[in-house]
LUMTORKOL-629270 format. One record per residue (C-alpha): residue number from 1; x, y, z. Coordinates in steps of 0.1 Angstrom, whole numbers, padded with zeros to 4 digits. Layout:
BEGIN
atom nr: NUM | x: X | y: Y | z: Z
...
//
This chain:
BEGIN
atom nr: 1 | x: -0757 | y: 0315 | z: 0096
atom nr: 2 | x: -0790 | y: 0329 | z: 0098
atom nr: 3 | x: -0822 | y: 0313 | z: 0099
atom nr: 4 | x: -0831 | y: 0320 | z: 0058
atom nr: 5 | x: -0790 | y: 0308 | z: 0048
atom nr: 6 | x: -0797 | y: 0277 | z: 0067
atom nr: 7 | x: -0828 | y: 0273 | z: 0050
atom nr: 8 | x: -0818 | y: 0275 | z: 0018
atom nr: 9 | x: -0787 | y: 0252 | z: 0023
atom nr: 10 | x: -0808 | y: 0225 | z: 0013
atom nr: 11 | x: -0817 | y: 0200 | z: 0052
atom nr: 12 | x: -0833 | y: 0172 | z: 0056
atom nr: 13 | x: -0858 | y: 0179 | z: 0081
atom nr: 14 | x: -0878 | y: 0144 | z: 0090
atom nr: 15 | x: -0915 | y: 0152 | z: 0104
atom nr: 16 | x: -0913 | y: 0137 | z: 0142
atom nr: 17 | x: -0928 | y: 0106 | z: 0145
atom nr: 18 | x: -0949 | y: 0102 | z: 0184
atom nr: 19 | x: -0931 | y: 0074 | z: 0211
atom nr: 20 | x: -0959 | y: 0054 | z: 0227
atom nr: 21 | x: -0963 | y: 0027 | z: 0251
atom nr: 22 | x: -0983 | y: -0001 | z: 0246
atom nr: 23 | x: -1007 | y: 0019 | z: 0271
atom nr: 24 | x: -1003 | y: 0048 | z: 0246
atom nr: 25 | x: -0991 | y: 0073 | z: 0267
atom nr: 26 | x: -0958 | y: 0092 | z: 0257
atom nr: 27 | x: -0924 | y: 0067 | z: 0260
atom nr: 28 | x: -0899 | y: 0096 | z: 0269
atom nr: 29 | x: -0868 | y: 0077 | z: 0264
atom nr: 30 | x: -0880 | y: 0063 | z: 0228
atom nr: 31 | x: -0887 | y: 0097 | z: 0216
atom nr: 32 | x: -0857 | y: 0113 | z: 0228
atom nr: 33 | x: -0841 | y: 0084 | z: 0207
atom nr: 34 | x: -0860 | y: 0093 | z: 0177
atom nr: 35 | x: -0843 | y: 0128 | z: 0180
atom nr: 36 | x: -0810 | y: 0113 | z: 0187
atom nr: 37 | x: -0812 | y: 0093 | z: 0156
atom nr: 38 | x: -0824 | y: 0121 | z: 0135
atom nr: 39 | x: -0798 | y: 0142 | z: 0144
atom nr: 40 | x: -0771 | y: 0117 | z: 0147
atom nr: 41 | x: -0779 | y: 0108 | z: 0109
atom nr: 42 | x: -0772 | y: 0143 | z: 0099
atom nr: 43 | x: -0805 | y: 0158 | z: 0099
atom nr: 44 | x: -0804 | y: 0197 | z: 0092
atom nr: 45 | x: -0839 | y: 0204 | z: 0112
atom nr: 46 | x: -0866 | y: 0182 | z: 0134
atom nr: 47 | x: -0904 | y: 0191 | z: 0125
atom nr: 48 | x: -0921 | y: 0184 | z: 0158
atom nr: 49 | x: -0961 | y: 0187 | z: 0165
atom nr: 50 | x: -0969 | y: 0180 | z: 0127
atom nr: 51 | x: -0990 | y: 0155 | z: 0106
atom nr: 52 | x: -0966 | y: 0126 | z: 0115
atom nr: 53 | x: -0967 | y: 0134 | z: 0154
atom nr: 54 | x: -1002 | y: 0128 | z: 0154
atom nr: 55 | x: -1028 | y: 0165 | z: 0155
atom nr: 56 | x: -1043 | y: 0147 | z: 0185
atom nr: 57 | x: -1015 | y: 0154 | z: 0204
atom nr: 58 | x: -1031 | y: 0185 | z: 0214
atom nr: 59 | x: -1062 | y: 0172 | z: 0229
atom nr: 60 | x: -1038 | y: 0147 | z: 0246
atom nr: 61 | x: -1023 | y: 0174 | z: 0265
atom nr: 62 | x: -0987 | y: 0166 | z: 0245
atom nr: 63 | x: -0981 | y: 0193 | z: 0224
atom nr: 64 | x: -0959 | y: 0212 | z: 0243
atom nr: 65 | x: -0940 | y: 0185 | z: 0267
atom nr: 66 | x: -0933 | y: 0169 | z: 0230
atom nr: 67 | x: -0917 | y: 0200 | z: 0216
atom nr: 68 | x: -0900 | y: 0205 | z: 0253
atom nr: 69 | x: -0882 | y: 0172 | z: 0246
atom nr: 70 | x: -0874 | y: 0177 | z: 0209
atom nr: 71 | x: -0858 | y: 0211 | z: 0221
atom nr: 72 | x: -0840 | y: 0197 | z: 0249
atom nr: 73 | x: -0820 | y: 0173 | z: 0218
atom nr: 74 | x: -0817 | y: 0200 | z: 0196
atom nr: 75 | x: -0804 | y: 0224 | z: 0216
atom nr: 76 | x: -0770 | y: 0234 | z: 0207
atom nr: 77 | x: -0768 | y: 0214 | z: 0178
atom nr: 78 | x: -0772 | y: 0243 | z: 0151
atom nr: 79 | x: -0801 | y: 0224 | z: 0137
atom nr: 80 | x: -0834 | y: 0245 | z: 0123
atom nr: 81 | x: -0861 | y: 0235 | z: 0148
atom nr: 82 | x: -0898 | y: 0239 | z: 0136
atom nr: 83 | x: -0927 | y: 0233 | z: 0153
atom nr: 84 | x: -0961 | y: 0224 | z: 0137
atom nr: 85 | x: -0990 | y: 0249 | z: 0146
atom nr: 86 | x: -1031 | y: 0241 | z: 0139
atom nr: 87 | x: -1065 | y: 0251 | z: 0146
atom nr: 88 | x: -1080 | y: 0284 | z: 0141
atom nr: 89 | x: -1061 | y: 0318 | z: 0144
atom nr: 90 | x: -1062 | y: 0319 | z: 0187
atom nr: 91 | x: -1050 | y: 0286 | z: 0186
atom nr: 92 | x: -1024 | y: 0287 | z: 0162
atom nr: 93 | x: -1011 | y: 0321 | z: 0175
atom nr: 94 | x: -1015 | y: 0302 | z: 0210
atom nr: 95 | x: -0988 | y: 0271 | z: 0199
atom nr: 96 | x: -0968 | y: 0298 | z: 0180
atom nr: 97 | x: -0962 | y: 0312 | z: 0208
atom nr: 98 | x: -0953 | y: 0281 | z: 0229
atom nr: 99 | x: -0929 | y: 0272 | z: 0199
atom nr: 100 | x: -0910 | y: 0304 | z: 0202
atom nr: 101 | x: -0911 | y: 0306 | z: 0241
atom nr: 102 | x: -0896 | y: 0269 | z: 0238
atom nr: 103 | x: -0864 | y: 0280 | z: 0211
atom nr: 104 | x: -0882 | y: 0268 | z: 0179
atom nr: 105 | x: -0871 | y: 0287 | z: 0150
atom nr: 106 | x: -0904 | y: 0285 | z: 0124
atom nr: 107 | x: -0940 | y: 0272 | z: 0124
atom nr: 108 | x: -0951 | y: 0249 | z: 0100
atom nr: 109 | x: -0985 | y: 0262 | z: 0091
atom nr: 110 | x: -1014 | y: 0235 | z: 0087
atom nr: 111 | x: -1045 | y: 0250 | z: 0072
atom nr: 112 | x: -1069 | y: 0218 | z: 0077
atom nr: 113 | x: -1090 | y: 0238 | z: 0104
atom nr: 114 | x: -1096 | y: 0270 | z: 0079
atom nr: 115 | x: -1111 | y: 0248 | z: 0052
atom nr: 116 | x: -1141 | y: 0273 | z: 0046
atom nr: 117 | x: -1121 | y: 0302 | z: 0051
atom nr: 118 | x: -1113 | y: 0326 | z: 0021
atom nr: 119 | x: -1077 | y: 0336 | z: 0009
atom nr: 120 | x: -1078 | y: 0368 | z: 0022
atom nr: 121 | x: -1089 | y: 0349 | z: 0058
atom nr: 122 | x: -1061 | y: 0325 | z: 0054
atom nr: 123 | x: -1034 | y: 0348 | z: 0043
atom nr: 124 | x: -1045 | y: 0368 | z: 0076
atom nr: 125 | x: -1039 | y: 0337 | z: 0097
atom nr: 126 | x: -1006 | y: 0335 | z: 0085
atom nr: 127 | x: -0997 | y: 0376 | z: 0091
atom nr: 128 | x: -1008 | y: 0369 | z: 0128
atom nr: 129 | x: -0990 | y: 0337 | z: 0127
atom nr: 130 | x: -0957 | y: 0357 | z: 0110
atom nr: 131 | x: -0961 | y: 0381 | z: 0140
atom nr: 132 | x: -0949 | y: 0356 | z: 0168
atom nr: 133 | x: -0926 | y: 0334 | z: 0149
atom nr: 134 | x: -0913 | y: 0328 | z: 0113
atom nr: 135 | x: -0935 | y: 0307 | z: 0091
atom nr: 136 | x: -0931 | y: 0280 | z: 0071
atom nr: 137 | x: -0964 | y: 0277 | z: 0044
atom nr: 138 | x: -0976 | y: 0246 | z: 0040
atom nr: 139 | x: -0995 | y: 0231 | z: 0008
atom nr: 140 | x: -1009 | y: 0203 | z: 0023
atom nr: 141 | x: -1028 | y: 0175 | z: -0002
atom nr: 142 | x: -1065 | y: 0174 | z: 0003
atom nr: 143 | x: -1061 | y: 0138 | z: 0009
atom nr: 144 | x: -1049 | y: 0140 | z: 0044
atom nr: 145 | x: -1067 | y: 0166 | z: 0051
atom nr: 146 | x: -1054 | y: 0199 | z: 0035
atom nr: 147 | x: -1074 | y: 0222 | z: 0006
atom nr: 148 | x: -1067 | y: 0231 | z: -0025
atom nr: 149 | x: -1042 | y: 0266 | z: -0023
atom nr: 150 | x: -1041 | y: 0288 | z: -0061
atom nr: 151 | x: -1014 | y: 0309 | z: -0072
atom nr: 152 | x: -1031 | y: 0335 | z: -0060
atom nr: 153 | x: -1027 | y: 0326 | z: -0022
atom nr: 154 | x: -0992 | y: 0317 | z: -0030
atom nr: 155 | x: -0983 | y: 0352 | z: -0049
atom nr: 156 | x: -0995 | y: 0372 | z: -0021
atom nr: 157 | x: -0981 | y: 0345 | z: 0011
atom nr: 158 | x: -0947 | y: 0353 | z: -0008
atom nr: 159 | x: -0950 | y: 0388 | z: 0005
atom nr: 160 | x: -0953 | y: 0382 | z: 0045
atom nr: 161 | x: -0921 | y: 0390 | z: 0059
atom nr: 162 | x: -0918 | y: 0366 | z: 0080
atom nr: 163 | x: -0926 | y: 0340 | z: 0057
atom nr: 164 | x: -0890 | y: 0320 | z: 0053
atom nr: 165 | x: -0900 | y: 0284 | z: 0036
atom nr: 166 | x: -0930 | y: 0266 | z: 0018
atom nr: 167 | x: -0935 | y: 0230 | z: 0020
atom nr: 168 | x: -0950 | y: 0216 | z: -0013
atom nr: 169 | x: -0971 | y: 0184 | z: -0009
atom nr: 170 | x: -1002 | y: 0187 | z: -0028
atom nr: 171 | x: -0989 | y: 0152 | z: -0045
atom nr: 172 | x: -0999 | y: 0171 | z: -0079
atom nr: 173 | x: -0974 | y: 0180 | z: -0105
atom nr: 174 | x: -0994 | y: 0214 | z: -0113
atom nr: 175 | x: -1006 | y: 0223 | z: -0078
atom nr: 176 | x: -0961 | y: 0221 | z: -0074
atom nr: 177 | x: -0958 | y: 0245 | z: -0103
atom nr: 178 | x: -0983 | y: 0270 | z: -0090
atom nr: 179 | x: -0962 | y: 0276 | z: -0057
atom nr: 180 | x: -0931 | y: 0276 | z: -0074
atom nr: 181 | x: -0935 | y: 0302 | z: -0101
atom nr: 182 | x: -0960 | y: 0319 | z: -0070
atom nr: 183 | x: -0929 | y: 0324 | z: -0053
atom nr: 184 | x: -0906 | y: 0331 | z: -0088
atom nr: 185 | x: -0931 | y: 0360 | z: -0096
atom nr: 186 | x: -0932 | y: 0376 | z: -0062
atom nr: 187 | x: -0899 | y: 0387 | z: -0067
atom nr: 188 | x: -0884 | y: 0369 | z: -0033
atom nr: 189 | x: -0870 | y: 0340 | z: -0047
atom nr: 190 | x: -0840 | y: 0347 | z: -0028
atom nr: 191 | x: -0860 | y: 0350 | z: 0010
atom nr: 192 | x: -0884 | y: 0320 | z: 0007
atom nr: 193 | x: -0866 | y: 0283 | z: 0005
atom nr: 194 | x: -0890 | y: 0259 | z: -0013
atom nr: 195 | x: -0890 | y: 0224 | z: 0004
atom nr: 196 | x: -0907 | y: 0194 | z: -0015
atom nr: 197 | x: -0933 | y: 0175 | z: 0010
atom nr: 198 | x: -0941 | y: 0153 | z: -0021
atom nr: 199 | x: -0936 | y: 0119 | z: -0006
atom nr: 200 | x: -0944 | y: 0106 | z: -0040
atom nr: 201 | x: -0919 | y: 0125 | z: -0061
atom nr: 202 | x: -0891 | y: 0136 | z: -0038
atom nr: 203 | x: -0863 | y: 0132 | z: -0058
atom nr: 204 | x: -0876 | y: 0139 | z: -0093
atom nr: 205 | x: -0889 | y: 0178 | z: -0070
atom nr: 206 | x: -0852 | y: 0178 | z: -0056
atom nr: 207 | x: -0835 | y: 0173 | z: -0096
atom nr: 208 | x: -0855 | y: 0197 | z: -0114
atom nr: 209 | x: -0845 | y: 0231 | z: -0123
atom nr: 210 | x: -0875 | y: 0252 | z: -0125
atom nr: 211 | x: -0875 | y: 0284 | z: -0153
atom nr: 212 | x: -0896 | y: 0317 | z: -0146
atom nr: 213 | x: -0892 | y: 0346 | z: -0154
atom nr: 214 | x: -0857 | y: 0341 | z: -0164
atom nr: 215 | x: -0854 | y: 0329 | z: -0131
atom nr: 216 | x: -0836 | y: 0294 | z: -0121
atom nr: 217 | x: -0851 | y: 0281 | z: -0090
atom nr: 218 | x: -0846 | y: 0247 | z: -0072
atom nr: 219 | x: -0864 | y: 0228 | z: -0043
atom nr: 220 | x: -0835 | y: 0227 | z: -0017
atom nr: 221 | x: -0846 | y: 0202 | z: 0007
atom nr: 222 | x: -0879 | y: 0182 | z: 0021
atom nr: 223 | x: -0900 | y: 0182 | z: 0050
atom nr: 224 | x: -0908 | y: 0149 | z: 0052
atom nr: 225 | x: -0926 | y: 0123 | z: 0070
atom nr: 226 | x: -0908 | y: 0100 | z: 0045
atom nr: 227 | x: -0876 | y: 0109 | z: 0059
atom nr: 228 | x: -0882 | y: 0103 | z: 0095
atom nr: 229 | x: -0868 | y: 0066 | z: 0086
atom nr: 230 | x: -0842 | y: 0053 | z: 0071
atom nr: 231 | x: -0829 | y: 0092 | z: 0077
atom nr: 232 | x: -0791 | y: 0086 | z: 0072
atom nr: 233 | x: -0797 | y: 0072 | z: 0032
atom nr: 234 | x: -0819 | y: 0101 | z: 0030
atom nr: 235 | x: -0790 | y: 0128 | z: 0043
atom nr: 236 | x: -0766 | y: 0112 | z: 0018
atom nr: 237 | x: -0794 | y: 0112 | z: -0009
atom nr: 238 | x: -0798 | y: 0152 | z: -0006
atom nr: 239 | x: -0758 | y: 0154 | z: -0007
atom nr: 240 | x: -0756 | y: 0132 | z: -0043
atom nr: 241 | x: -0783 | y: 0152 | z: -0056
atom nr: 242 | x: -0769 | y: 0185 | z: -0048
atom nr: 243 | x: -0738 | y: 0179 | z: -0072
atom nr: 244 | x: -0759 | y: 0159 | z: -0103
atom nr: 245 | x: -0782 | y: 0167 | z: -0129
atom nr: 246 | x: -0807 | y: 0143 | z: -0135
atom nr: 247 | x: -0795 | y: 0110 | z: -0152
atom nr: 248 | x: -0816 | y: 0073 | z: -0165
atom nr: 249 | x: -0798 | y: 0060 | z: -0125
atom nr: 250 | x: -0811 | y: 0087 | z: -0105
atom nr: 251 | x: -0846 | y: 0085 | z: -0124
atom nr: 252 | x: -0845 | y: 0050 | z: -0117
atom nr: 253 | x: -0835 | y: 0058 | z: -0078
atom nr: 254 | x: -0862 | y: 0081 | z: -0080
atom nr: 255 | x: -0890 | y: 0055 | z: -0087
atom nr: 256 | x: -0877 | y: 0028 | z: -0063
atom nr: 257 | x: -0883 | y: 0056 | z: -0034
atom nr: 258 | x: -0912 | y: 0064 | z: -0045
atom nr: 259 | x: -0926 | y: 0026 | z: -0043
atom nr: 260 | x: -0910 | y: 0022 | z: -0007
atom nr: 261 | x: -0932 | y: 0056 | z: 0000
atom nr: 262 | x: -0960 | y: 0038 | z: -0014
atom nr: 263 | x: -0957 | y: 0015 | z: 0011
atom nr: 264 | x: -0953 | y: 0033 | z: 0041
atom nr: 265 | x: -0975 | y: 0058 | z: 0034
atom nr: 266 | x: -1004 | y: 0031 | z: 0026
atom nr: 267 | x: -1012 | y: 0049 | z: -0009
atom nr: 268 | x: -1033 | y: 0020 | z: -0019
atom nr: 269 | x: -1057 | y: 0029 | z: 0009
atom nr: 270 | x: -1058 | y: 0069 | z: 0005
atom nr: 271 | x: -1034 | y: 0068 | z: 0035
atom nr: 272 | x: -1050 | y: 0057 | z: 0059
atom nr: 273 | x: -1019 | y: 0036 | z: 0071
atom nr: 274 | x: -0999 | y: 0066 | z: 0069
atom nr: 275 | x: -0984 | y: 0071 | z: 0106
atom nr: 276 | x: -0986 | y: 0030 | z: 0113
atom nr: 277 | x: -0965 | y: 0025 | z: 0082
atom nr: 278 | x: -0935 | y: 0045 | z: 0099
atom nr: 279 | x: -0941 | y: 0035 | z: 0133
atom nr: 280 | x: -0941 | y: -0001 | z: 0115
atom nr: 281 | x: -0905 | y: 0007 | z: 0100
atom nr: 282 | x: -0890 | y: 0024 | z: 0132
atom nr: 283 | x: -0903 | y: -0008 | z: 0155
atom nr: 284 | x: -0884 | y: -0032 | z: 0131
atom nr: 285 | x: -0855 | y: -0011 | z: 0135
atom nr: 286 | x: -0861 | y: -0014 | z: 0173
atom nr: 287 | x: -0867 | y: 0028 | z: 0178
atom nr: 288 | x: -0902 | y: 0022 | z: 0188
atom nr: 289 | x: -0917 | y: -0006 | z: 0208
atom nr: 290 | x: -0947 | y: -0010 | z: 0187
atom nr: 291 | x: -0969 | y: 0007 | z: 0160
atom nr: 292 | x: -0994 | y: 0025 | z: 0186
atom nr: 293 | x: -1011 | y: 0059 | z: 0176
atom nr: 294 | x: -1029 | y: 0079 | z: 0200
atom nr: 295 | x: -1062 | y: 0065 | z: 0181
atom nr: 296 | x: -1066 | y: 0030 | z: 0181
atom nr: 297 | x: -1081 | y: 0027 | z: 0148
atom nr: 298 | x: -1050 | y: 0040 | z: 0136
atom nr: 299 | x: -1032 | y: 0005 | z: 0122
atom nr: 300 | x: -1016 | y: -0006 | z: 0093
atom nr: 301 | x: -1044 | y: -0015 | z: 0063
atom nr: 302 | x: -1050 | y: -0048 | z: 0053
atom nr: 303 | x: -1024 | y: -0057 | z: 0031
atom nr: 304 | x: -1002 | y: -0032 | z: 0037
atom nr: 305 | x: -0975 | y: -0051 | z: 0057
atom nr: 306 | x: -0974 | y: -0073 | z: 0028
atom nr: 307 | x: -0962 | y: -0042 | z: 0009
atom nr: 308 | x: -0936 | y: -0029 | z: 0035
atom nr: 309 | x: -0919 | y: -0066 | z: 0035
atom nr: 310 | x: -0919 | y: -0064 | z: -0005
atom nr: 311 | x: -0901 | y: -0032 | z: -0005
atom nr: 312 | x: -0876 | y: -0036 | z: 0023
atom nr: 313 | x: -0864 | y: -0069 | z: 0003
atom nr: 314 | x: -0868 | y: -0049 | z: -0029
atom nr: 315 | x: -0847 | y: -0019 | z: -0019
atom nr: 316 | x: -0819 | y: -0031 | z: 0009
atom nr: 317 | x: -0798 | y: 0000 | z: -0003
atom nr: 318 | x: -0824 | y: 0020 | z: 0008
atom nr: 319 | x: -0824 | y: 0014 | z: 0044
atom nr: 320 | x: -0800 | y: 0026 | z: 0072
atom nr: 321 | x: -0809 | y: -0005 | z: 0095
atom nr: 322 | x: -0772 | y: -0012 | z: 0100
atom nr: 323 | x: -0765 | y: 0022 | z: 0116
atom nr: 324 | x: -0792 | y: 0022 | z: 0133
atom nr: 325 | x: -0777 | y: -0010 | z: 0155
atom nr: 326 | x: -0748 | y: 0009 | z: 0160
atom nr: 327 | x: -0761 | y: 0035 | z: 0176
atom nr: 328 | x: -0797 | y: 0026 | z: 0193
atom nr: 329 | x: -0783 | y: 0018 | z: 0224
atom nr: 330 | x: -0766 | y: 0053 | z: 0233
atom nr: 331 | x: -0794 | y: 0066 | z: 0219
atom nr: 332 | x: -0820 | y: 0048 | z: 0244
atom nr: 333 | x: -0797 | y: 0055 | z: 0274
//
């Protein structure tokens, strides 16, 4: 299969979380694990050297030993392997090329460093980008550090060549739509794969049917820093949706992930507990030895491990903790 059939498949593709030490520096044999269990549980694609593996990564001198390990797991697996790329154009282009020297198949673009830049500047970061290595747009919410993107970038981003996937995750209902009918209007509906990265709605984005044009077009799969736990429920999630139309169960489904997300993803706090909240999940399931970022500010917000125990009893169909005891030894060999 090509790189754009894969794509439009429909993968789960969890957002790497980073292995530390309690003297954060890089625990090799946990994140090989990580990749393990990702791919063990079905995963489609790995996103390494995004949000969820920590930006500061690259002043940490980690960016490219952490995609070198990620590679060495997914080699030969016939998984989609995409590599997040920052910073301004040199830089970018710079980690581009690293991704495709390493075997990575797309960039994830992050646009956080071109926040006064204007669309015609940003759509040129991404031609340059497109020039080294398939890209992958990215509509990143303001929240975490992303800017609001209009149709109009969106209409004319369609257009690169190169450009095989958007992640939507503005976390806004109409911010979604202007991507979507974006890409329904540019007439390449069939070449660019739209991939939800709305933590907060992922299965109502992977249900709907969206109408342009006359055209029918549906989110195929996420991105997700969401799905970097619990991965296996979230592989068999993608597969039930894939042959349903929405129903009252899977609207219900859909709100219960949505309040485990909540959690995780420290909503109450404007994220600030984003990365911890994983880190907190994958250390319960013994993946991780602890919750340490690179930044030691970066915890868990008051209150918010209160919320992650509330939601773990709430939701035990949610979680794959069970396969993950099966398998976490071969995977830490």
């Amino acid at each position: 299969m090509t790189l754009r059939e894969k794509l439009f498949s429909g993968l789960v593709i969890p957002a790497h979380p980073l292995a530390l030490n309690s003297k954060r520096a890089l625990d090799e044999r946990r994140q090989r694990a990580l990749t393990r269990y990702y791919l063990d549980a079905g995963a489609g694609g790995v996103a390494v050297g995004v949000h969820t593996t920590q930006f500061a990564i690259r002043a940490a001198g980690l960016y490219e030993p952490v995609l070198s390990l990620a590679m060495e797991e997914m080699r030969g697996r016939g998984v989609i392997a995409v590599a997040g790329v920052a910073g301004g154009t040199a830089q970018a282009v710079q980690e581009a090329g690293i991704a495709r020297g390493l075997g990575y198949d797309a960039a994830l673009v992050s646009l956080a460093a071109l926040s006064s830049a204007t669309i015609p500047e940003l759509l040129e970061h991404c031609r340059a980008l497109a020039q080294v290595i398939p890209v992958f747009g990215f509509y990143l919410q303001p929240a975490v550090g992303g800017r609001v993107l209009p149709y109009e970038f969106w209409s004319k981003f369609a257009h690169i060549d190169d450009a095989v996937a958007i992640k939507i995750a503005p976390f806004n209902r109409y911010q979604t739509l202007d991507v979507v009918r974006a890409v329904a209007e540019s007439g390449r509906a069939s070449e660019i794969a739209l991939y939800t990265g709305n933590d907060d709605s992922i299965v109502v984005d992977l249900l709907t049917e969206f109408h342009f044009r006359g055209l029918k077009l549906r989110i195929v799969g996420g991105l997700l820093g969401h799905w970097a736990v619990w991965t296996l429920k979230a592989v068999e999630l993608l597969e039930r949706l894939r042959r349903v139309s929405a129903t009252p169960a899977l609207l219900t489904l859909a709100a219960a992930v949505t309040d485990t997300n909540a959690a995780f993803f420290d909503a109450a706090n404007h994220y600030h507990g984003c990365i911890a909240g994983i880190h907190e999940i994958l250390r319960r399931q013994g993946l991780l030895a602890g919750r340490w970022c690179l930044d030691p500010l970066e915890e868990i917000s008051a209150g918010q491990m209160e919320e992650i125990d509330r939601v773990y009893a709430a939701y035990p169909q949610l979680n794959d903790d069970e396969f993950v005891r099966k398998n976490l030894d071969r995977w830490l060999r």
